[in-house]
C-alpha positions as CSV (number, residue, x, y, z in Angstrom):
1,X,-21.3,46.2,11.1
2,X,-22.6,43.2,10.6
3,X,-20.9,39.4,10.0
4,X,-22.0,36.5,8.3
5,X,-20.3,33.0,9.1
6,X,-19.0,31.0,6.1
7,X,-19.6,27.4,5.8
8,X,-16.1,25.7,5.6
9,X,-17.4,22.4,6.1
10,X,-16.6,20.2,3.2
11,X,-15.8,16.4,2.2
12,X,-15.2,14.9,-0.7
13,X,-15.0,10.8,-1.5
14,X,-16.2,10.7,2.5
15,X,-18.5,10.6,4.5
16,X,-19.5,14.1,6.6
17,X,-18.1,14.3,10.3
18,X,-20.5,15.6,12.8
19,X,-17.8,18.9,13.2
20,X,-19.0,22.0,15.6
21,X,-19.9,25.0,13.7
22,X,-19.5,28.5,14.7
23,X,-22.6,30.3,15.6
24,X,-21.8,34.3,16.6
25,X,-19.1,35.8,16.4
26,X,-17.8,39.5,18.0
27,X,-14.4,41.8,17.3
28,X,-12.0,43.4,19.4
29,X,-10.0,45.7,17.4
30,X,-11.3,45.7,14.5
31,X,-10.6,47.9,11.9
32,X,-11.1,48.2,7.7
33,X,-7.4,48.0,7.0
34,X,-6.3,45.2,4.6
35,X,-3.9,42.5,6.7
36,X,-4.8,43.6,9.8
37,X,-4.9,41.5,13.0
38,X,-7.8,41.3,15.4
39,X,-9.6,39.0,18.1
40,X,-12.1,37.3,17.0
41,X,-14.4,35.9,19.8
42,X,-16.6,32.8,18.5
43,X,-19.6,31.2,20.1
44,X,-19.8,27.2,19.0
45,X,-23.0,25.3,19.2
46,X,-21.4,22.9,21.8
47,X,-21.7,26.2,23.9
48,X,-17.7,27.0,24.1
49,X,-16.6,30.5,23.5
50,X,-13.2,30.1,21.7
51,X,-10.5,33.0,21.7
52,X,-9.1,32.8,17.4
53,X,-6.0,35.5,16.3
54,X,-8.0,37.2,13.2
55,X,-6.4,38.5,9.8
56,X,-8.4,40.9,7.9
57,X,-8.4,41.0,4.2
58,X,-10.2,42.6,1.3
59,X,-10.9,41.1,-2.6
60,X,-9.3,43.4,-4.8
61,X,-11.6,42.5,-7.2
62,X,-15.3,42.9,-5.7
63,X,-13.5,45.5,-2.5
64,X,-15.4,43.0,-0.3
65,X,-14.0,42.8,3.3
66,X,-13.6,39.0,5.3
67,X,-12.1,38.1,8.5
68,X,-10.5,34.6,9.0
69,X,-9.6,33.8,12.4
70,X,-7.6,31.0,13.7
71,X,-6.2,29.1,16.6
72,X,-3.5,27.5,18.5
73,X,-5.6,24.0,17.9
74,X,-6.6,24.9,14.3
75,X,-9.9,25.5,15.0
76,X,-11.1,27.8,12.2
77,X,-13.6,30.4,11.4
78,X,-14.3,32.8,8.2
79,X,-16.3,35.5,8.5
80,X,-17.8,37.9,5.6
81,X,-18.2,41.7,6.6
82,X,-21.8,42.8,5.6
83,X,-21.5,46.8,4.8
């Protein structure tokens, strides 16, 4: 399988903050199961490897599959599953 980061940076009324962005990701227990939790191991560009708890969900309308993982410090990523 293959995963595509989302870009969840977004401002409005101000100006962009310089925030780190998520550049690979891997799974650990992962499975096609709608509400399912995983590990979700991200590589940042400031060269940290963050540990994020990881829900996975699928549309209902378009059946596509995304994983959103999250942390103890709210440090976020979502991730699309590319079939």
């Amino acid at each position: 399988m293959e995963f595509k980061i989302r870009d969840t940076s977004w401002f409005k009324r101000r100006p962009p903050t310089k925030e780190i962005q998520p550049v690979t990701v891997t799974m650990s227990g992962l499975e096609l199961t709608n509400d399912h939790m995983c590990e979700m191991m991200a590589t940042y560009d400031d060269g940290n490897i963050y540990k994020l708890s990881a829900r996975v969900n699928q549309n209902p309308i378009t059946g596509k599959w995304t994983v959103h993982g999250i942390n103890h410090t709210g440090l976020s990523t979502l991730v699309d599953i590319v079939e």
